[in-house]
N, C-alpha and C positions, 0 to 999 in steps of 0.2 A: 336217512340221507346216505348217497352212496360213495362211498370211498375211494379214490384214484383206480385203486387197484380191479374193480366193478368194470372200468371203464378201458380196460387195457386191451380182451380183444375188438371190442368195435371199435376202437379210432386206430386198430392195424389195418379192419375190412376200410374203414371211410376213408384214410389215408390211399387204400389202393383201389376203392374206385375213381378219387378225384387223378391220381395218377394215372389211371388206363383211360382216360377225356381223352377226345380229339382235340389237337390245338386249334386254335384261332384259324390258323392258316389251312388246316386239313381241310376244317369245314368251309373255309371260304373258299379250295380248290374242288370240294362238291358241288359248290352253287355253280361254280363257272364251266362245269365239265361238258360235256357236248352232248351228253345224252344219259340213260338212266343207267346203263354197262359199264358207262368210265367213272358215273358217278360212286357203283357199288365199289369199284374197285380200291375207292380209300377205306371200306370196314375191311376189307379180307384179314390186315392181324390186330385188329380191333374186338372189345366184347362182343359184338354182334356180328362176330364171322360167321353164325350162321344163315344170316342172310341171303351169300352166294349163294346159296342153294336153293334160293327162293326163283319159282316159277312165274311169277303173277305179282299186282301191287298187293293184293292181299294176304298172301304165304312174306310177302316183304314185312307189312306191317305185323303180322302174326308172329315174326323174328322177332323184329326187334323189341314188339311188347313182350314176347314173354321172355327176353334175355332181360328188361327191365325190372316185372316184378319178380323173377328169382335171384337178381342181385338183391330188391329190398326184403324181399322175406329172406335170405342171410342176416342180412340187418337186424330184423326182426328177433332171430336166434340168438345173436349174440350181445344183443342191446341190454345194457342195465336196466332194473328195476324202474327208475326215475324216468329213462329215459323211454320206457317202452311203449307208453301212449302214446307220444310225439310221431315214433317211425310207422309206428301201426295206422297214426292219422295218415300220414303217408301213403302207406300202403293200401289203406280205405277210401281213401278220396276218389281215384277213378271209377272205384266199384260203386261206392254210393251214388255217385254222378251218373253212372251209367243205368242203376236199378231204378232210378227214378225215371230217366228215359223211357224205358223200357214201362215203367208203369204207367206214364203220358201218353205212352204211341197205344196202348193195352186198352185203356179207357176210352181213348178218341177212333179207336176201331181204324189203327193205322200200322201198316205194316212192320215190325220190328227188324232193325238189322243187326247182323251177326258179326258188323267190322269195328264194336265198339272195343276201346281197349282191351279192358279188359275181360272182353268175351273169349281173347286168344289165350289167356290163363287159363288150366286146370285146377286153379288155388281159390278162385275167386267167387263169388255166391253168382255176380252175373252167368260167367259159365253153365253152373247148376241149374239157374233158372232157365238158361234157353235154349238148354236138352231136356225139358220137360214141356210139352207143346201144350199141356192141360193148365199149367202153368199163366199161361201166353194169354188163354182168354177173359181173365180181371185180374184189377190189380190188386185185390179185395185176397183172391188163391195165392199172392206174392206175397200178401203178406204174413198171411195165414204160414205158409211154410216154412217165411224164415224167421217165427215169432220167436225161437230161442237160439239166434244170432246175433249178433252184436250190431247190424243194422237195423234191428228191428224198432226202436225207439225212434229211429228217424223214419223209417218208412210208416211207420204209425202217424206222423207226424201230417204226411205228405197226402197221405187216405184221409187225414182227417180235414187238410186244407183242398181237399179233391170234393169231400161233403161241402163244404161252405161255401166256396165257389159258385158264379153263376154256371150255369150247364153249357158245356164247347166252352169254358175260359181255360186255355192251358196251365199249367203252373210249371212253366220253364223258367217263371221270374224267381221261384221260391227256390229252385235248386243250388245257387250258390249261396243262401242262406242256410239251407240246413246242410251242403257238406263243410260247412262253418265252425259249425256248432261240433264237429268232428275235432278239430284243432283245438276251438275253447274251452270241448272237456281233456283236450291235454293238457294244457296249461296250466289250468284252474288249480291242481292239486302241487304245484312247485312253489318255487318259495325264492324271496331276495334273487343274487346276481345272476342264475339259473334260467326264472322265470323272465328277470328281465332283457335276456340275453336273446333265447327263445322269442321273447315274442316282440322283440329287435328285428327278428329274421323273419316272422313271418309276418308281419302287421304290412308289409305292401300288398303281402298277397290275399290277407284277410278285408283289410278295407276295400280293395278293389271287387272282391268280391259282393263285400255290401252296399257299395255301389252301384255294381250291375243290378242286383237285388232290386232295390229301392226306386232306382229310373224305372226297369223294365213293369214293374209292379204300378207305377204311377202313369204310365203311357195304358196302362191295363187298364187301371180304373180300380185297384183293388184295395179294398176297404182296409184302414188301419186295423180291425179286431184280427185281421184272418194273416194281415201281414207280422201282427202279434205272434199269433201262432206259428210260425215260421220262423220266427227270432229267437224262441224258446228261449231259455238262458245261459244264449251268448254274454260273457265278458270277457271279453279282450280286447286289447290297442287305447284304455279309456275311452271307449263307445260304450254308449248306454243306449238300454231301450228309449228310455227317459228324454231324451232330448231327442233322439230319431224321430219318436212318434209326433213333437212338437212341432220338427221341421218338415214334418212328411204332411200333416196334415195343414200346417200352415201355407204350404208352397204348392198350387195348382198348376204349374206347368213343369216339365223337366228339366228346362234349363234354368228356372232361379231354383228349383230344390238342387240340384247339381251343386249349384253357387253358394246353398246354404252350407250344404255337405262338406264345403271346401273346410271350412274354419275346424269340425272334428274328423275328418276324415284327411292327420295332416301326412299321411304314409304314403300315398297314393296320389301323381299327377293325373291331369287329366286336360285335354282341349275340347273345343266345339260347346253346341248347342245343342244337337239334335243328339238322339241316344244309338244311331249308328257310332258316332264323331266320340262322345265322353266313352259307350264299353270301349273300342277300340284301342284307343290312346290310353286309358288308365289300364288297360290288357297289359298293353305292351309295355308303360311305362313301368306298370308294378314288377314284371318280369325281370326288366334291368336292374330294378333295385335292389331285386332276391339277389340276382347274380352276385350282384358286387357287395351284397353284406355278406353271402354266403362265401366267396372270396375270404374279406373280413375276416369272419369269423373260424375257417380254416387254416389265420395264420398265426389265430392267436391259440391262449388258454386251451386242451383240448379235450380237459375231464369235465364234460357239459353237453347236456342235451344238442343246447345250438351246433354245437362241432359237428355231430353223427346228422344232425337234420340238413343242415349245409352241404353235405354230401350228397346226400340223395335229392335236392334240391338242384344242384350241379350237374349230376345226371337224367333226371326228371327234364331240364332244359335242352339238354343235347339230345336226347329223345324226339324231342319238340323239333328240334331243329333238321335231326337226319331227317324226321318221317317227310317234314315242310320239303328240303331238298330234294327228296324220290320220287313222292306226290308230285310238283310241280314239276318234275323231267319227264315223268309219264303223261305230263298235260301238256307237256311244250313252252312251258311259263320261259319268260327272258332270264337271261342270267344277274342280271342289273334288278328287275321284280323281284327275286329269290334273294339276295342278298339284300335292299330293304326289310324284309320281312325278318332275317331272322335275329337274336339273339347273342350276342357278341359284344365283347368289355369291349370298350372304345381303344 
């Protein structure tokens, strides 16, 4: 167990990223700005000044992702013992999301892009893999290469729901399953007010994920055994395999399995019928939820996993919301559009 003193410099780093945020009001004079020039000019003495110097939407996002994961992998360095899973799920999550991409577009003999997050990292294994073009032609050689990395259990995972599968059936439903399972083997090794604080802060964003999961997999048509295998062993938010698999296989359309979902999936709002309508809204809604525990959780207790994840969970959002802002000024979005969309305490 780690001692106050463990925890002394990462809640000085997490204390000074939640301090270097943009306020409320910055970002809402982004969304309203007249074009993508007036827009950049609220980063200039922001963490992501070096965006000015970005040429293209692409050198834009290429900034501000890799000004995000080398604030987390700081993190990462100075993070206690207890806590180090947690930040590193963090810092895993867009990789693992992205290498799986990367192995769906590989398989279905479809062009891979180079604008995924974290492909603008030098730190990141997607990187590695897509300055390797030998790499690029199965996903069979991905996983062969990074069988002694620390994604390799999941991408093993994803080859092997890639075999069971019908042939041409994607498995883009499986991905927010297994970078799940990312979080839950953080958790699983904590103990008392810790664990339950932690998974306080993320169970919005865990169940919304197995949400998405479990609709997009039952509009697919895919067989409980293989959506098994995809679940691996997750536990966390008290979701069990056990009652998932009762409700999944008992419920033949999306919107009463939605409706079963409601009763243990209690972290996560959601609207509609159609599984546009529920990812959508449980997206957005889990998002606000993080926000304002992770808020919470910043104003309390500060020798605890949750305190340091709440950080980067705070900035992980403003990420979300610059990139939404830049994108949508390069596309000419309304300014009223861009402000629905983003992320902001009430």
């Amino acid at each position: 167990m780690a001692g106050p003193w463990s925890y002394a410099q990462a809640i000085v780093v997490a204390r000074a990223i939640k301090s270097r945020l943009l306020k409320g009001e910055e970002i809402r004079e982004m969304a309203l700005s007249k074009d993508l020039n007036e827009a950049l000019l609220a980063l200039r003495e922001s963490q992501y000044r070096g965006v000015g110097e970005a040429k293209s939407l692409t050198q834009i996002f290429s900034s501000v992702w890799g000004s995000y994961f080398r604030i987390v992998r700081y993190m990462v360095r100075v993070a206690p013992g207890e806590a180090l899973n947690a930040v590193l799920a963090v810092e895993r999550e867009e990789d693992l999301r992205d290498l799986l991409i990367i192995m769906q577009r590989v398989a279905s003999n479809r062009p891979v892009e180079e604008t995924l997050p974290s492909s603008f990292y030098d730190g990141t294994l997607t990187y590695q893999v897509l300055r390797d073009p030998e790499l690029l032609t199965s996903p069979h050689k991905i996983v062969e290469a990074l069988q002694k990395t620390w994604a390799a259990p999941y991408l093993e995972t994803s080859l092997n729901i890639m075999r069971e599968v019908k042939e041409g059936l994607p498995i883009v439903w499986a991905i927010p399953l297994v970078t799940t399972r990312l979080y839950s083997d953080a958790i699983k090794d904590l103990r008392g007010a810790k664990k339950s604080g932690l998974e306080r802060l993320l169970c919005p964003h865990i169940e919304a994920k197995i949400l998405s999961s479990l609709t997009m997999a039952k509009e697919l048509g895919v067989q409980t055994r293989i959506l098994e295998i995809a679940w691996g062993n997750i536990r966390a938010c008290n979701v069990s395999l056990k009652t998932v698999r009762e409700i999944y296989e008992r419920e033949t359309e999306i919107a009463s399995l939605a409706e079963e979902l409601r009763g243990i999936l209690r972290n996560v709002k959601f609207e509609g019928k159609t599984l546009k309508d529920i990812k959508t809204t449980s997206s957005r809604n889990s998002k606000l939820a993080m926000k304002a525990r992770a808020l919470e959780a910043m104003s309390g207790y500060p020798y605890n996993p949750a305190f340091l994840i709440a950080s980067l969970i705070l900035l992980k959002l403003e990420v979300n919301n610059i990139l939404l802002i830049l994108s949508s000024k390069e596309y000419k979005l309304k300014p009223d559009e861009i402000l629905d969309e983003l992320i902001l305490e009430a």
